[in-house]
Each structure stands twice: as structure tokens, then as C-alpha cells.
C-alpha positions in Angstrom: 103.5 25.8 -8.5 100.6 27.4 -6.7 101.5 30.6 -4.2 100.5 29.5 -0.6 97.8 32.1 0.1 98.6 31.4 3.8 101.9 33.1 3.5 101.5 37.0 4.3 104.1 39.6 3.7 103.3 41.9 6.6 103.7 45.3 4.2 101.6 44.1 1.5 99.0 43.0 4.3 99.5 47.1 5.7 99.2 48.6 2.5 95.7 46.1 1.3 93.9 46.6 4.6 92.2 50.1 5.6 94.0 51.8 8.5 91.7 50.1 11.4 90.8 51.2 14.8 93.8 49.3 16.4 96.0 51.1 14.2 94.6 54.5 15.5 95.1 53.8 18.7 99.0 53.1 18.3 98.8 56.4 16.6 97.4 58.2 19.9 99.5 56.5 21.8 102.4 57.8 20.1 101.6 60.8 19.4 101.1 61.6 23.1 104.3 60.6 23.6 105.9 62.7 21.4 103.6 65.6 22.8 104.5 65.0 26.0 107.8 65.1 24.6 107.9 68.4 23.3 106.0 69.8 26.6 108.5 68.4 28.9 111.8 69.2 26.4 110.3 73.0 26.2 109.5 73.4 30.1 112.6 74.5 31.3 112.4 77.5 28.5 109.7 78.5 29.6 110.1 78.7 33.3 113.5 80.1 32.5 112.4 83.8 33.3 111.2 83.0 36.8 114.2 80.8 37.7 116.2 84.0 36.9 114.2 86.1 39.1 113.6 83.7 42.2 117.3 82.2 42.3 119.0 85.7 41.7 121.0 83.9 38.3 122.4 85.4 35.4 121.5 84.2 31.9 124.6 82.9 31.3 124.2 80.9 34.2 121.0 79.4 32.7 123.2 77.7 30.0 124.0 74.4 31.3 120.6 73.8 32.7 119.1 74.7 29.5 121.6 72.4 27.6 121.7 69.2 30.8 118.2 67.8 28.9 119.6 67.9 25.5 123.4 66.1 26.4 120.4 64.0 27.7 118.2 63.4 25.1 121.8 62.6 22.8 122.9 60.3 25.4 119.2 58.5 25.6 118.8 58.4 21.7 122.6 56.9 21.0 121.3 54.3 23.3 118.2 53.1 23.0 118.0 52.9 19.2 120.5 50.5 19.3 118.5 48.6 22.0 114.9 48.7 20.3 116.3 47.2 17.4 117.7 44.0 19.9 115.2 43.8 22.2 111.6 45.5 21.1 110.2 49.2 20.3 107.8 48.7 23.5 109.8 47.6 25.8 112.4 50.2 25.2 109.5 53.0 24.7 107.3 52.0 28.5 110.9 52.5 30.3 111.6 55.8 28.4 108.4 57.6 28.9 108.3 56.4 32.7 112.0 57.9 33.0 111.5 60.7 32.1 107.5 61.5 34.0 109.4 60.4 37.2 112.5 62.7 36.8 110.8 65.8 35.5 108.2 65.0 38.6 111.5 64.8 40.4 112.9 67.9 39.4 109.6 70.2 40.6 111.3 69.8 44.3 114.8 70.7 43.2 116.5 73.5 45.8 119.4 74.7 43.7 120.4 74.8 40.1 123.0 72.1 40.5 119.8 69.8 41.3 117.7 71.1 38.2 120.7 70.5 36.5 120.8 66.6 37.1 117.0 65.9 37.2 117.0 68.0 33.6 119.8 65.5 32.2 118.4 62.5 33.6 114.9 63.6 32.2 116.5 64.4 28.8 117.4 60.3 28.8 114.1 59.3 28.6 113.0 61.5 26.4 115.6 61.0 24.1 114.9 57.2 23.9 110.8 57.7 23.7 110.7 59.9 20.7 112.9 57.7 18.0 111.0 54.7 19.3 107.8 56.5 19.0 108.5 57.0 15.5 109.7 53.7 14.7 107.1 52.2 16.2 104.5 54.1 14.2 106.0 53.6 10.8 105.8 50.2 11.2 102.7 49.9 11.3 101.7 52.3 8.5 100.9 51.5 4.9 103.4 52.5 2.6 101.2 55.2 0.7 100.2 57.0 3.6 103.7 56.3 5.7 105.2 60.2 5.5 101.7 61.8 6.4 101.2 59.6 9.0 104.3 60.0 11.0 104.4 63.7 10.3 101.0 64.2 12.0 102.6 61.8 15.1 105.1 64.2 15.0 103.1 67.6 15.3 102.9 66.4 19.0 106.2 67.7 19.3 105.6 71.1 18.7 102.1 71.3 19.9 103.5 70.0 23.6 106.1 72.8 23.6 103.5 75.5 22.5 100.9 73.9 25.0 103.8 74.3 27.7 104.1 77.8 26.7 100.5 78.7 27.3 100.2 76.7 30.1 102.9 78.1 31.9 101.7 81.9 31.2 98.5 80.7 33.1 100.2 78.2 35.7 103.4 80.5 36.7 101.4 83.3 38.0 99.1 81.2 39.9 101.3 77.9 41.5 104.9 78.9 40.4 107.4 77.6 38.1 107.7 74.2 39.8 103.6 73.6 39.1 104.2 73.7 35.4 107.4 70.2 35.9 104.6 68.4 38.0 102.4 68.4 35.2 104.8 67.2 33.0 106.0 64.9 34.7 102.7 63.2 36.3 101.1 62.4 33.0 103.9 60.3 31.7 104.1 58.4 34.4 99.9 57.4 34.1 100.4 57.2 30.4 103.6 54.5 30.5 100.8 52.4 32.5 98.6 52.6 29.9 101.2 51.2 27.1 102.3 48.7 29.2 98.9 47.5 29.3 97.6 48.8 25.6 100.3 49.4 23.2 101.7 46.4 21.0 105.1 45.4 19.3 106.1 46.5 16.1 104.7 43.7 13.9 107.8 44.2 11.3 110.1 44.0 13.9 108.1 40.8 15.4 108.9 39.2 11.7 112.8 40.6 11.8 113.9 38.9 14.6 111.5 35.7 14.4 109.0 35.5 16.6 106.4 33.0 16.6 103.7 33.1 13.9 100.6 33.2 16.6 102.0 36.2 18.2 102.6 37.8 14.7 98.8 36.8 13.7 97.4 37.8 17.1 98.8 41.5 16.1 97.6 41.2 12.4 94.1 40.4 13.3 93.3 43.4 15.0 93.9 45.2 12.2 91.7 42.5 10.2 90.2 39.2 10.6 91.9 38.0 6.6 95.1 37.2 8.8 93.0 34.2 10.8 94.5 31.6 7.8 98.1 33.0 7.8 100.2 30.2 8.3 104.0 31.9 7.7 104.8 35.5 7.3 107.3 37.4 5.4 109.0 40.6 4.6 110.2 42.1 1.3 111.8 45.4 1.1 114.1 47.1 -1.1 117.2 46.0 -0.4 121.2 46.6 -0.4 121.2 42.8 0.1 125.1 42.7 1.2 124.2 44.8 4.2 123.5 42.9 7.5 124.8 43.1 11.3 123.7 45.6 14.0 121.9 48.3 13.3 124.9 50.6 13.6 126.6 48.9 11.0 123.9 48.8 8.8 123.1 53.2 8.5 127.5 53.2 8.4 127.5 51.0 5.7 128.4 52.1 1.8 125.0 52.7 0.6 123.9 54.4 3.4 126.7 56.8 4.8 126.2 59.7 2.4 122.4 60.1 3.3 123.2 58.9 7.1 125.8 62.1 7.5 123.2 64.1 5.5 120.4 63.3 7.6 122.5 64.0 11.0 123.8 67.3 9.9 120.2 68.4 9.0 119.0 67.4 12.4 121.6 69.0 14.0 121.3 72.3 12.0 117.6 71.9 13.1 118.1 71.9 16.4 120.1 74.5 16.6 117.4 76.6 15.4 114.5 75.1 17.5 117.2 75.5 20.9 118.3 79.0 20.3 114.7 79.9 20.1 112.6 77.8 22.3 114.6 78.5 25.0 115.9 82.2 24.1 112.4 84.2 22.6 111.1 84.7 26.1 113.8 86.5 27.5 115.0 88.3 24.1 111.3 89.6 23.5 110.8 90.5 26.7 114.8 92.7 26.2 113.1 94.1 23.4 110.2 95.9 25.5 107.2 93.2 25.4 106.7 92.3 28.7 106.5 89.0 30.6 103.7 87.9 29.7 103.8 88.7 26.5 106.9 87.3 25.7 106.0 84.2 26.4 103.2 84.1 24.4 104.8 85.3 21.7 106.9 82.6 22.0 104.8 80.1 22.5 103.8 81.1 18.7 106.9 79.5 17.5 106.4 75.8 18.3 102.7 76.1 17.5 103.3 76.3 14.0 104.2 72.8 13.6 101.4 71.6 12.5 102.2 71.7 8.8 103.8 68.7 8.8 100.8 66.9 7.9 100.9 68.9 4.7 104.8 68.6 4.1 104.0 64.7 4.3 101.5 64.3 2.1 104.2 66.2 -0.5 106.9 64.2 0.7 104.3 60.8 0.3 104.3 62.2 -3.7 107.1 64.2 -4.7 111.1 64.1 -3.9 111.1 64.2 0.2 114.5 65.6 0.2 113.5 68.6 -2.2 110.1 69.3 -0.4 111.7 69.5 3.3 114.9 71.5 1.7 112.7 74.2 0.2 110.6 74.2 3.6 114.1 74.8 5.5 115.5 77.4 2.9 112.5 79.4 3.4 112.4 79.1 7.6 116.2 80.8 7.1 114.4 83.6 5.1 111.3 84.0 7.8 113.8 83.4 10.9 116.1 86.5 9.8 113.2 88.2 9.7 111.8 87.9 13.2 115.3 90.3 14.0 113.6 93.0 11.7 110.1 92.8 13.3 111.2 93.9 16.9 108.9 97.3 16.6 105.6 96.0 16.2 104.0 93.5 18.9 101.3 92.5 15.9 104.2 92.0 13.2 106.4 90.0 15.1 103.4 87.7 16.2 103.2 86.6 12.8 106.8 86.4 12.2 107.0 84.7 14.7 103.9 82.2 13.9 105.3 82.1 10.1 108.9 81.4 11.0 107.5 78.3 13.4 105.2 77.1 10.8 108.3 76.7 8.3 110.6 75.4 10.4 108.7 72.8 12.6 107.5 71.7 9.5 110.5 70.9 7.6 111.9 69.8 11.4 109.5 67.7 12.1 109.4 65.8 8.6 113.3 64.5 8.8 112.2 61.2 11.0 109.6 60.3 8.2 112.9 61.1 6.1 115.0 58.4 8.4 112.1 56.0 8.4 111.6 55.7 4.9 115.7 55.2 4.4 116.3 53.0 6.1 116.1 49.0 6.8 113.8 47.4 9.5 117.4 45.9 11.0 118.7 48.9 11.3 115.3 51.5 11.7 115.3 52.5 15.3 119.0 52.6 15.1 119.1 55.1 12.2 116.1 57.4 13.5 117.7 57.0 17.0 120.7 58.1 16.4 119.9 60.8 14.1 118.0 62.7 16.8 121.0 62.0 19.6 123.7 63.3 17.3 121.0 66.1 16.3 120.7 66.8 19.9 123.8 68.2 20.5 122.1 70.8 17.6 120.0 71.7 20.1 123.0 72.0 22.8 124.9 74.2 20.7 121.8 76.2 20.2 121.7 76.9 23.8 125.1 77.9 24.0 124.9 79.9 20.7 122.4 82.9 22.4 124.3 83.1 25.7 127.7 83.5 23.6 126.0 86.2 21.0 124.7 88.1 24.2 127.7 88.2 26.0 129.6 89.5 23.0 126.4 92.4 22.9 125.1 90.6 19.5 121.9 92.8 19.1 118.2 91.5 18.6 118.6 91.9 14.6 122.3 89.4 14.8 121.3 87.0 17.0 118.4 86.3 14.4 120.5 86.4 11.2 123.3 84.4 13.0 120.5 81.2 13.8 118.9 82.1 10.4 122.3 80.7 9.1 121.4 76.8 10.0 118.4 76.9 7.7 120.5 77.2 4.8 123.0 74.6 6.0 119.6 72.0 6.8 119.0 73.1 3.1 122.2 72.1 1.8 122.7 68.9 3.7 119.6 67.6 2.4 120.2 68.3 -1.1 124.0 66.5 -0.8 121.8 63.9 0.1 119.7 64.0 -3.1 122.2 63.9 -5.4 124.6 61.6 -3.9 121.8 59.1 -2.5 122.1 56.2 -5.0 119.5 54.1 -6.4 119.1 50.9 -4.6 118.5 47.4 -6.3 114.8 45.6 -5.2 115.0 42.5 -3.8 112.7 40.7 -2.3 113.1 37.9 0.9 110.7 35.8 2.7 110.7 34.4 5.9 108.3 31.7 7.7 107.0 31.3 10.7 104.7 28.3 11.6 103.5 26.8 14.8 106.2 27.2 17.4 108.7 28.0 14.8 110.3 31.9 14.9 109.4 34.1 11.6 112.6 35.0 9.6 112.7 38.5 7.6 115.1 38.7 4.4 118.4 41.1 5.1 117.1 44.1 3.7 117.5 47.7 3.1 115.0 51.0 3.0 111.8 50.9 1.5 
């Protein structure tokens, strides 16, 4: 019987077609997102110094309003995972990124710290859901062969926002105050979630997932290229665990997923608790350790910077074992992070420690979502990446809390550094548990139709 050469499987049509225009601008859109994500996550960090000074606080008494955006960002990313996966990446992702411009804009005119506290929490929801649906939304529009590189260079926006927020605020506190630097980031959010609501278009794997009608699915497959004009019906093959089906919860729980699922969670977490301690810690530790203000900060701002070797780390992870590449990358940020305690006596040295240390470990950071994405199924995708950054971001809570407990029991500059180095080397062995114990998954392949008014059905599947 001849094949219907109207019937297009969506990830073969991705992988034939060059990445078009259309595609690059979901790409910008995302990774602004994310960038904005890391500017507005890394704020508070930043203007933590001059909130000390101007509202007479101790630094213990920074903790909770340090930690209010990250119980946040968990409580955002449990949630809205779930919810992309039932009712769209966009619609979940234009409410996120509006969220959380409107609170941080909210939380320039706060008069106390119980205020910041509750504009930083509500801000840390919509940044928690915007970043997983980012991600997802991304991926699913990327080639196979290029999927890892891709969403590892969306990702750098993370870290380049909170560096960008560093150096900003060493040029905006001086001049306008601390509140100047929350205004910014929270004003271009609020102009950008106009722009997706307006620009940015639905996953067109998810659009296939949960039916939707074959024009709409065409509509978004010709703007990548006019060979989707004759497509009649649409499918979706993937490699698949084909007993696994329900929510998306149910699916990253289920048997041949809740090794790597745990795995994936406890790297993340491990993560964050390395990114936290420091991101929101350096400032005030370097400038304990005789740099001043100034100086501090943008030594600190070093740190985040460094991100940008994800794009590198993916295009090993798009060849090679992605576990193994983003394990080494951690085991060696535990090596470089110890050694930022040992560098205190040189400004110049601990610059580059500094810089080294960020590089490694925004790098092997930043790669886990690709990790996620690639694992798992397009049921359960947003779901899995969701909730590994909202149980990672209690990582990034406990990070928080970590400094201000090692300070008050007179940890010196060298502990405090060798206790967080001790993370890395749990990231490292989460991810090689998951390595050996992820099992190898059967291929099966399922279609799905869509024709005239009729919905477009995907096969149950599993990760790619």
C-alpha cells in the first residue's frame, strides 16, 4: 500500500527542514525570558548590601527575603508544569512572565521588609512558571540533532540576566538607589508578555498531543516551510514506554522513569544550592574579606557570567553520554568552587576563580533542562522539566539559609566555600546513579490524524 505523503510526523518534518526564521524568533523570545529570569531571580542579591545599610538589618535578617522568591519559584514550577501540559505552553508562559514584571515592579515601592518579602514570593511564582515553559516550549520546536545546543544557548539567558543585573546595579545603585534596579526588572516583562501574546505560537508537538485541528497545526508548520501546504493529517512517533499514559505527573513517577526523575531532582536541587549560596552571598562575603562595595559586586557578578558554556556542554551532550558530560562539568565546579575560599588574598586571582568556578557550574547548571527535555514524553514534558526546577528550588532556598547558618556559627571565608563545594560532588553522583540505572527504552512508533475539523491524535509515548 502506498504511504500517504500528506501524512507528516511533526519531528521528522523539524529534523528535514532548516531551522527557519520563525523558529529564531521563538528562540528570542525565549531566551529573553529566561534572561529576564535570571535578572529578576538575582536582583534581590544584589541590592542586598544597600538594603542592609538603608533599613538598619542584620544579615541574618536578609534570609527569608532572600529565600521568599525561591519558595516562589517552587511553588510556581509545581504548578504550572502540570497546567502547560493541560492547557498550552503559551498560555501558561504570557501569565507567568506578566506575573512576575508586575510584582517585581510592585516590589520597587515596598516600605518594610515584610512587604519585599511578599512582592519577592509572589514574583518568584511567575518566574518559576515562565522558565520550565520557556524550555518546553523551545524544545519542541527544535530538531532532534541540534535539540541539547539549542536549549542550552536559551538557557545562557539565565545567567547572563543575573550577571547583567550585577553590573547594572553597580552602575544604577549609586545613581537612583536600590529600588531603580526592581523597576527595571520588572517594566520589561510586562512590555515583553505583550509581545508573546501577540507573536509567540503554541508548541506544535503539544498542538498534535492533545488534538487540535490539522489547519491550526499546518498554519504553524508553514512558517517554518511552505512543504507542509499538502499535509492532510499529522503524527507523532517517539520512543516509547508504551504502557505509560495519564497526567503528566504520573507519567515522570512511573517505573521507567522514577530512577532518572529522583536523579534529575536531586541534581537540580544540589545545583541550586550552589548558585543561591553564591549569587546571593559573594557580595557581602567579598566585601568581609576587604574588597570593597563596589568591587564585590563586580566580582560577583563574574560568577553568573560564566554561563555561557552551555552552548558548548550541548553540543557534547547532542554527541556523547549527556549524563557523563554534565557530571564531569559538575565534579570539576566542586574542585574550582573550593577554590574561590583559597583565593581571598588576591583581588586578580579570585576574579578568575571566580569567573572559572561560574563557567563550570552554570554550565553543567544550565544543561540539566536539556537533560529533562530529552527524557522525557511530550504528555508528560512540561510536567517533568517543571517540576524538576520547583523541587530544585528549594536547592536554592536551602542555599540561602546555608551562608547565614555557616556565618552565625563563625564558618570562615575558606569553610563556607568547601562546605557549598560539597553539592558539586553530590550533582556529580546523582547524575551518574542516573546513568547506570536509566534503562534502555523499547521504540515504538504511533500516529495520529488530524483532518479538516477533526482534532490530531499523538501515540502514548515516552522520551525521545
Amino acid at each position: 500500500m502506498q504511504k500517504d505523503v500528506r501524512a507528516v510526523d511533526v519531528q521528522d518534518f523539524l529534523n528535514r527542514h532548516r531551522f527557519s526564521g520563525f523558529q529564531w524568533t521563538i528562540f528570542a523570545i525565549c531566551f529573553l525570558i529566561v534572561l529576564l529570569d535570571g535578572f529578576d531571580t538575582a536582583a534581590i542579591g544584589f541590592i542586598a548590601p544597600s538594603l542592609l545599610k538603608e533599613w538598619g538589618l542584620s544579615k541574618a535578617a536578609l534570609a527569608p527575603v532572600l529565600s521568599a522568591a525561591l519558595f516562589g519559584l517552587a511553588a510556581g514550577g509545581l504548578t504550572a508544569g502540570p497546567c502547560a501540559d493541560r492547557f498550552g505552553r503559551k498560555t501558561v508562559l504570557v501569565a507567568a512572565v506578566a506575573l512576575f514584571g508586575a510584582a517585581c515592579t510592585w516590589s520597587a515601592f515596598a516600605a518594610d521588609l515584610t512587604q519585599l518579602t511578599v512582592l519577592r514570593f509572589v514574583t518568584g511564582l511567575g518566574l518559576g512558571a515562565a522558565m520550565p515553559n520557556a524550555v518546553t516550549l523551545m524544545s519542541e520546536y527544535c530538531p532532534d540533532q541540534r535539540r541539547a545546543t539549542l536549549t542550552n544557548a536559551m538557557f545562557c539567558g539565565f545567567p547572563l540576566g543575573a550577571a547583567l543585573g550585577g553590573f547594572l546595579a553597580a552602575w544604577m545603585i549609586p545613581q537612583w538607589g536600590w529600588r531603580s534596579v526592581l523597576l527595571l526588572g520588572g517594566a520589561v516583562p510586562v512590555v515583553l508578555a505583550a509581545v508573546m501574546l501577540a507573536r509567540l505560537p503554541e508548541s506544535v508537538r503539544y498542538m498534535v498531543a492533545k488534538r487540535h485541528p490539522a489547519a491550526r497545526i499546518r498554519a504553524a508548520l508553514l512558517r517554518i516551510s511552505p512543504a507542509a501546504a499538502q499535509a492532510a493529517s499529522f503524527s507523532m512517533a517517539e520512543k516509547a514506554a508504551p504502557s505509560v499514559a495519564g497526567s503528566g505527573l504520573r507519567v515522570i513517577l512511573s517505573r521507567p522513569f522514577i530512577v532518572g526523575t529522583v536523579m534529575i531532582w536531586l541534581a537540580y536541587f544540589m545545583g541550586l544550592v550552589i548558585f543561591y549560596s553564591l549569587i546571593n552571598w559573594m557580595p557581602i562575603l567579598f566585601k568581609e574579606a576587604g574588597l570593597d562595595a563596589r568591587t564585590a559586586t563586580l566580582a560577583a557578578s563574574l560568577f553568573p557570567l560564566g554561563g555561557v558554556g552551555a552552548i558548548f556542554l550541548g553540543w557534547l551532550m547532542d554527541r556523547f553520554s549527556a549524563n557523563r558530560v554534565i557530571a564531569l562539568c559538575f565534579s570539576l565546579s566542586a574542585l574550582s568552587i573550593y577554590a574561590i575560599g583559597l583565593s581571598a588574598g588576591s583581588t586578580g586571582l579570585l576574579m578568575a576563580v571566580v569567573f572559572i568556578a561560574g563557567t563550570l557550574m552554570n554550565t553543567a547548571q544550565s544543561s540539566l533542562p536539556a537533560l529533562a527535555v530529552a527524557f522525557y514524553p511530550t504528555q508528560g514534558r512540561a510536567t517533568g522539566v517543571a517540576w524538576m526546577m520547583g523541587v530544585g528550588r528549594f536547592g536554592g532556598v536551602a542555599g540561602s539559609f546555608l551562608v547565614a547558618e555557616l556565618a552565625r556559627r563563625q564558618v570562615g571565608f575558606e569553610g563556607i566555600f568547601a562546605t557549598i563545594a560539597v553539592a558539586g560532588v553530590l550533582a556529580t553522583l546523582a547524575l551518574l546513579v542516573k546513568h547506570w540505572g536509566e534503562p534502555q527504552r523499547p521504540e515504538s512508533a504511533g500516529s495520529a490524524e488530524s483532518s479538516g475539523s477533526a482534532a490530531a491524535r499523538s501515540s502514548a509515548g515516552a522520551a525521545h
